[in-house]
C-alpha positions in Angstrom: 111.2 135.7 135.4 108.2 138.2 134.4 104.9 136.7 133.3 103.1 137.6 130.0 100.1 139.8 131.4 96.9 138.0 129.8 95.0 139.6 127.0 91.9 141.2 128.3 89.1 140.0 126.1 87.6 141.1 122.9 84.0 142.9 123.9 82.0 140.4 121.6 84.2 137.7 122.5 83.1 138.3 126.0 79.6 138.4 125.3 79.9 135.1 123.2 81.5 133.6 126.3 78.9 134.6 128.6 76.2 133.2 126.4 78.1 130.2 126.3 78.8 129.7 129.9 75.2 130.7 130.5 74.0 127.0 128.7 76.4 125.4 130.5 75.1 126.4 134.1 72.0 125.6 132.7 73.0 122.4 131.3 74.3 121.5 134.4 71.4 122.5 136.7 69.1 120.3 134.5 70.5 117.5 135.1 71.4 118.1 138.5 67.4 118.4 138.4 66.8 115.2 136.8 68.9 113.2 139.1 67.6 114.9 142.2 64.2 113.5 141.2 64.4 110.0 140.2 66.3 109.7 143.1 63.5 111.2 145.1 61.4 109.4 143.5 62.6 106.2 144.1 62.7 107.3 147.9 59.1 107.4 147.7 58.5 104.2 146.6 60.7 102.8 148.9 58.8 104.4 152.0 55.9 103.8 150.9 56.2 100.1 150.4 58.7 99.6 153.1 59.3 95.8 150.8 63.4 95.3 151.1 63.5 94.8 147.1 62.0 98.4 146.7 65.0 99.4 149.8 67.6 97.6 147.7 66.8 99.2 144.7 67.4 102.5 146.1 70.7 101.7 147.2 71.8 100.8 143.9 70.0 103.7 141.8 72.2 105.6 144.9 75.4 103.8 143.7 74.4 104.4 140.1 74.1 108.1 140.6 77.1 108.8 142.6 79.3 107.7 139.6 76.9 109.4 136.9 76.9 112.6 138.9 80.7 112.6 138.8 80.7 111.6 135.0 78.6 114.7 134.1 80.4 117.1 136.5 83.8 116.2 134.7 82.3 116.6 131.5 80.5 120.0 132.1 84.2 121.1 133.6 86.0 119.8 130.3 83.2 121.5 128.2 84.2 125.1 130.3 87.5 124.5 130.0 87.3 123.9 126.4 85.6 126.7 126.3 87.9 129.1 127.8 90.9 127.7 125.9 88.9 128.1 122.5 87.9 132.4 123.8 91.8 132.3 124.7 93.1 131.3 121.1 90.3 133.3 119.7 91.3 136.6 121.7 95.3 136.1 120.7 94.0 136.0 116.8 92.0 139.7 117.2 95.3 141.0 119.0 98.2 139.4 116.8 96.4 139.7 113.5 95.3 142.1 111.0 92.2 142.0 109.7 91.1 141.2 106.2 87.7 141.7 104.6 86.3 138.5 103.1 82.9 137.7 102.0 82.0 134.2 104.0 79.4 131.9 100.9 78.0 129.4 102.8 78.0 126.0 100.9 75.9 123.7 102.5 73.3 123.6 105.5 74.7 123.2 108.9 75.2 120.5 110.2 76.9 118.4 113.4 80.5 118.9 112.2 79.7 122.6 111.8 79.1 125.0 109.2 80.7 124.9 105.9 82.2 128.2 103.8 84.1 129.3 101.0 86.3 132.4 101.9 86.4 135.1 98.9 88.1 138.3 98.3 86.0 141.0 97.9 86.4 143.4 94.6 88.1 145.4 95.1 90.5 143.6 97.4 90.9 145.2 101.1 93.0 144.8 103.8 96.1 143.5 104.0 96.6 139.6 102.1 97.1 136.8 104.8 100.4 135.4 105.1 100.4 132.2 102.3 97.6 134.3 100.6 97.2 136.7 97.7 94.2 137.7 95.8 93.2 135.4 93.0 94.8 132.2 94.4 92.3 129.2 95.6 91.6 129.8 99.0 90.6 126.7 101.0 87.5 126.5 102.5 86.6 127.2 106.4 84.1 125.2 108.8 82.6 127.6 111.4 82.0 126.5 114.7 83.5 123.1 114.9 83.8 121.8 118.1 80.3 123.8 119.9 77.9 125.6 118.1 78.8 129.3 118.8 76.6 131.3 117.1 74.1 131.2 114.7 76.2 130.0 110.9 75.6 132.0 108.3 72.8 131.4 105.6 73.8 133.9 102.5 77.0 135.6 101.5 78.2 137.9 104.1 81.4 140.5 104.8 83.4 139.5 107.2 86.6 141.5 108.8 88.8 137.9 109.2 91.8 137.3 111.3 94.1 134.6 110.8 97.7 133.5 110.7 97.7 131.8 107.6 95.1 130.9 105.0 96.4 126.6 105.8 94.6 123.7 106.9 93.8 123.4 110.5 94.4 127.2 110.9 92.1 128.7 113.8 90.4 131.7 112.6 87.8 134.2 113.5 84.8 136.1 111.5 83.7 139.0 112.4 80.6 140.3 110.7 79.5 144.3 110.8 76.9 142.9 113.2 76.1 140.0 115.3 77.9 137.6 117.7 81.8 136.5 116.0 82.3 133.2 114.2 84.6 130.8 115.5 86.3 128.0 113.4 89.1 126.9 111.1 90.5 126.4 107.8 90.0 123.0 106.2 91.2 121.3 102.8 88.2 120.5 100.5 89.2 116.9 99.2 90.7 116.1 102.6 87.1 117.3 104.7 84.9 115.2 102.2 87.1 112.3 102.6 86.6 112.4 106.5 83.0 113.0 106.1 82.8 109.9 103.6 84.8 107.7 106.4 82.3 109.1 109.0 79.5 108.1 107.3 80.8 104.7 106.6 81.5 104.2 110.1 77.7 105.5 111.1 76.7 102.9 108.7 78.7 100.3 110.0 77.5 101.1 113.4 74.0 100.6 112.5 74.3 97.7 110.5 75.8 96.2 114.0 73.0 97.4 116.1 70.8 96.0 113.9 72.2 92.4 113.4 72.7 92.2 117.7 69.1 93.3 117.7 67.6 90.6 115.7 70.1 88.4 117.3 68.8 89.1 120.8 65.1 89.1 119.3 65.6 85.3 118.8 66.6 84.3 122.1 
């Protein structure tokens, strides 16, 4: 059985991933830092004093650590990996797809979740209509960048050549403008996005609330 050769991958896609994978390294060699030195910090203290409760204490920042260090290791490989697989899906969209010129309208400020779009044709309409698409019908909205921030969002209107398979919910898509880094993100339903946003808030709320009441719980003991 012949294996499907892998897509090389998209020159600005490539660049994107480098940036990206850049942080990462540097994500991980700050914390790598900041472990390095409380541990030799403690080490210090512990020499220093030569008292057994200063010794014992560095043995169990040292059992701390060893689990904390393997926590962030594993996370810092999921975020790569994650990474990779979102380049991946990303690359197979430029190949497979045609492009269709858009104009991305950014509706409200970025945020955590990502940034949110309206997709619009252009007048007059170029490029070939997505599949599930024509001009004229209500396009859903998009939210760029919503799993790690990318690239910059965009703050005004802007022409975009877009690929995607179909103009749906949850459809992976990519944006990319006449300059610039690419946009990565997806298509979501209006009423169905503010409805999660409203249950997220609740739960932040709730959350809170909790925090609080243990807090002024513990205050009284």
């Amino acid at each position: 059985m012949t294996e499907t050769p892998e897509l090389s991958l998209h020159p600005r896609l490539r660049r994107l991933g480098n940036a990206q994978h850049r942080r990462l390294r540097l994500l991980g060699l700050l914390l790598f830092l900041t472990m390095a030195g409380t541990v030799l910090y403690a080490m210090a203290i512990a020499m220093t004093s030569r008292e057994a409760a200063n010794l014992l204490l560095l043995a169990l920042m040292g059992l701390v650590m060893l689990p904390i260090a393997g926590l962030c290791g594993g996370l810092l490989w999921w975020l790569d990996r994650s990474l990779e697989r979102s380049l991946q899906r990303a690359n197979a969209l430029l190949h497979e797809c045609e492009p269709v010129t858009m104009t991305l309208a950014p509706l409200r400020a970025a945020g955590r979740q990502g940034a949110l779009v309206a997709l619009r044709w252009p007048e007059p309409v170029e490029g070939r209509p997505l599949a599930g698409a024509a001009p004229g019908d209500v396009v859903p909205q998009a939210l760029l960048n919503p799993t790690i921030r990318w690239s910059t969002p965009p703050v005004q209107e802007v022409q975009v050549d877009l690929y995607c398979r179909v103009l749906a919910a949850e459809g992976e898509l990519v944006a990319l403008p006449a300059s610039g880094d690419p946009w990565l993100g997806k298509v979501v339903d209006p009423v169905a996005y503010q409805q999660r946003q409203r249950r997220l808030q609740g739960l932040a709320l709730g959350l809170l609330i909790l925090v609080l009441a243990l807090a002024v719980l513990a205050s009284r003991f």
